[in-house]
C-alpha positions as CSV (number, residue, x, y, z in Angstrom):
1,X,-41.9,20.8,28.8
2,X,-44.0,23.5,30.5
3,X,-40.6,24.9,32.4
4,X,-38.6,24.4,29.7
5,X,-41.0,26.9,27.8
6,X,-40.8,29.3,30.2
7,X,-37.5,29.2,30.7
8,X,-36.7,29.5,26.8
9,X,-39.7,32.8,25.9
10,X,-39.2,33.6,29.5
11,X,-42.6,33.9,29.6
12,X,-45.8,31.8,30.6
13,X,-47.9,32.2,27.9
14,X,-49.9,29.7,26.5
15,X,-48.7,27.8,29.6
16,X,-51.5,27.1,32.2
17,X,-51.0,27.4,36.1
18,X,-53.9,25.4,37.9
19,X,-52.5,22.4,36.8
20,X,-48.9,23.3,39.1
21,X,-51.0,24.0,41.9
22,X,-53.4,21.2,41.6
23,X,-50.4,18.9,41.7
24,X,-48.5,20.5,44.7
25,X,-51.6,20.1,46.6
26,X,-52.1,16.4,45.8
27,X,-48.1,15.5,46.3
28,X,-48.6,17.6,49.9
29,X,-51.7,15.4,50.5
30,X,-50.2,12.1,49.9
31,X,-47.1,13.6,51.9
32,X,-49.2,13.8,54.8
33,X,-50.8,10.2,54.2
34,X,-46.8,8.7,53.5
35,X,-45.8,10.7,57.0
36,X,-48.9,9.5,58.8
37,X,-48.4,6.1,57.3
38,X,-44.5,5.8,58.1
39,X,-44.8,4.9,54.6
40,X,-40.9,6.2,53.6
41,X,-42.2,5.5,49.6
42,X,-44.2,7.3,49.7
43,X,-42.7,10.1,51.8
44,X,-40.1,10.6,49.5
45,X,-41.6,10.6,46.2
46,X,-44.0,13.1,47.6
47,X,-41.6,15.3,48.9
48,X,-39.8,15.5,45.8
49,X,-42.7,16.4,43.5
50,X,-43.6,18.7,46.0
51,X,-40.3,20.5,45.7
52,X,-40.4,20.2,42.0
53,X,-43.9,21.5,41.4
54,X,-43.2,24.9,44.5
55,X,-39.9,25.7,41.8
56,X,-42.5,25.2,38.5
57,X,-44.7,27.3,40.8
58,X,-42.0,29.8,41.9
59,X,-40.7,30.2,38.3
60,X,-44.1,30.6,36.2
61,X,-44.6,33.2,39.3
62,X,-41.0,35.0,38.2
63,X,-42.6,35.1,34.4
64,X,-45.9,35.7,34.9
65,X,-46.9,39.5,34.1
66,X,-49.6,39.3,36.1
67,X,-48.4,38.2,39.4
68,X,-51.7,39.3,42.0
69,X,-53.9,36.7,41.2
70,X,-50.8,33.6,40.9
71,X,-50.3,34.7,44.4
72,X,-54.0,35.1,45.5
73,X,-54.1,31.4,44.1
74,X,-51.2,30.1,46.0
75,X,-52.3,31.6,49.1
76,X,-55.3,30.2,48.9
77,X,-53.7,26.7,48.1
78,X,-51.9,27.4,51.3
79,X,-55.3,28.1,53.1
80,X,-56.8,25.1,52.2
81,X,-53.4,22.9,52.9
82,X,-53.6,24.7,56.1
83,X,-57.4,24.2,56.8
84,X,-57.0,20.4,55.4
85,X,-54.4,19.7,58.2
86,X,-56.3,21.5,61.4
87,X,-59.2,19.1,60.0
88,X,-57.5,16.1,60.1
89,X,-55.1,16.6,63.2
90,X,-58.2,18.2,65.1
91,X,-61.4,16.9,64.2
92,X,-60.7,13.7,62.9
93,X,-60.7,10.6,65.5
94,X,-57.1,9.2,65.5
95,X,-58.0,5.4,64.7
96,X,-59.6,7.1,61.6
97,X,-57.4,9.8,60.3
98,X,-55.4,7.9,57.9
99,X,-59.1,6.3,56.5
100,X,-60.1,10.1,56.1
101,X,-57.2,11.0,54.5
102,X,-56.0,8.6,52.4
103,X,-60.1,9.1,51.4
104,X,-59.3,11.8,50.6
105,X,-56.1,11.8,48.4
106,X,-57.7,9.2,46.7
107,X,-61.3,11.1,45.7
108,X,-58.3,14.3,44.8
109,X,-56.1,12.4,42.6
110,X,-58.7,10.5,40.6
111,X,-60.3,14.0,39.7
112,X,-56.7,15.2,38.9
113,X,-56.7,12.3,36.2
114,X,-59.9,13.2,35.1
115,X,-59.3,16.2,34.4
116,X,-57.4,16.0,31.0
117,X,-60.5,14.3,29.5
118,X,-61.7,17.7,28.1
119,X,-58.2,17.5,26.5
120,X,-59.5,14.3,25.3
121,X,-62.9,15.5,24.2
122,X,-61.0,18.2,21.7
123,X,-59.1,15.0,20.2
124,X,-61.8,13.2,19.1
125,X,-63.8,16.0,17.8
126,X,-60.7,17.6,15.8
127,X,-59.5,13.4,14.9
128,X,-56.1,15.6,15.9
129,X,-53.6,14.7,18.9
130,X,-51.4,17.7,18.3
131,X,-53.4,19.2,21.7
132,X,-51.6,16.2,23.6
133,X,-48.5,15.5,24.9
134,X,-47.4,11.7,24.0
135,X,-44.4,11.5,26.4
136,X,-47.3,12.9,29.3
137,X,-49.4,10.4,28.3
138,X,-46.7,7.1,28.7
139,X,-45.6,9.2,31.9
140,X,-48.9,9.4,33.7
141,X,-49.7,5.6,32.6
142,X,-46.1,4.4,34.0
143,X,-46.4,6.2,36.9
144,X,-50.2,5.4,37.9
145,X,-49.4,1.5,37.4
146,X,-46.7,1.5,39.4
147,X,-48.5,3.0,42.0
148,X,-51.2,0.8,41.5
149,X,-49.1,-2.4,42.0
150,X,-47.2,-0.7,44.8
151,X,-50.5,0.0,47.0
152,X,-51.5,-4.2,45.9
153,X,-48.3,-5.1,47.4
154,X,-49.3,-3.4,50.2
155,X,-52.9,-3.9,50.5
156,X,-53.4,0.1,50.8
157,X,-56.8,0.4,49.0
158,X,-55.7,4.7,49.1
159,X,-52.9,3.8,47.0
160,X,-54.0,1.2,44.5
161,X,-57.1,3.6,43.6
């Protein structure tokens, strides 16, 4: 709904950005676990939302009037992505890098879905849900138990969580 808006007002107001780049850098993490994994599920679903959330990224970019500190943000996306992978290819044992990093995407993605709970918050104290989006909300609960029975079929602790 967010890049239909901007596309419509051709603008990104009222349209927040750390939540595209929060969720490039997660699908990039779990890309990295999926390709150190051989896991081609996982590979593929996280390439794809990669994609998708560099074009959100690339268009709220196009609209946004203020376009320095979208691009100080990215490139400090890229930074850590950058830094993340040195760190695990470099300093990280090889019989442990896939614990580290699947660690890792875990501890990332469970603060990702925590961090709607302020949303959350605002709903109880205004008894209001116009602040939420219900399709979102069916969305991110398909999408997390699927995962969740996914990484029990495969006894990948990383996923499941």
């Amino acid at each position: 709904s967010d890049l239909r808006q901007m596309l419509a007002t051709k603008s990104v107001e009222n349209i927040q950005f750390l939540p595209f780049l929060t969720t490039d850098a997660n699908n990039l993490s779990w890309l990295g676990y999926g390709c150190l994994k051989g896991d081609g599920t996982v590979i593929t679903v996280n390439a794809i939302g990669a994609t998708l959330q560099t074009l959100y990224i690339l268009v709220y970019l196009y609209y946004s009037p203020a376009k320095r500190p979208v691009l100080l943000q990215v490139l400090l996306l890229l930074a850590v992505v950058v830094t993340g992978y040195g760190y695990f290819t470099n300093l990280v044992d090889t019989g442990m890098r896939l614990t580290h990093l699947g660690l890792f995407c875990s501890v990332f993605t469970i603060t990702m879905y925590l961090s709607p709970l302020a949303d959350l918050a605002k709903v109880i104290r205004s008894k209001s849900t116009r602040c939420l989006s219900f399709p979102l909300t069916v969305t991110t609960l398909v999408a997390s138990s699927s995962w969740t029975l996914y990484g029990l079929q495969l006894h990948d602790p990383y996923i499941t969580v």
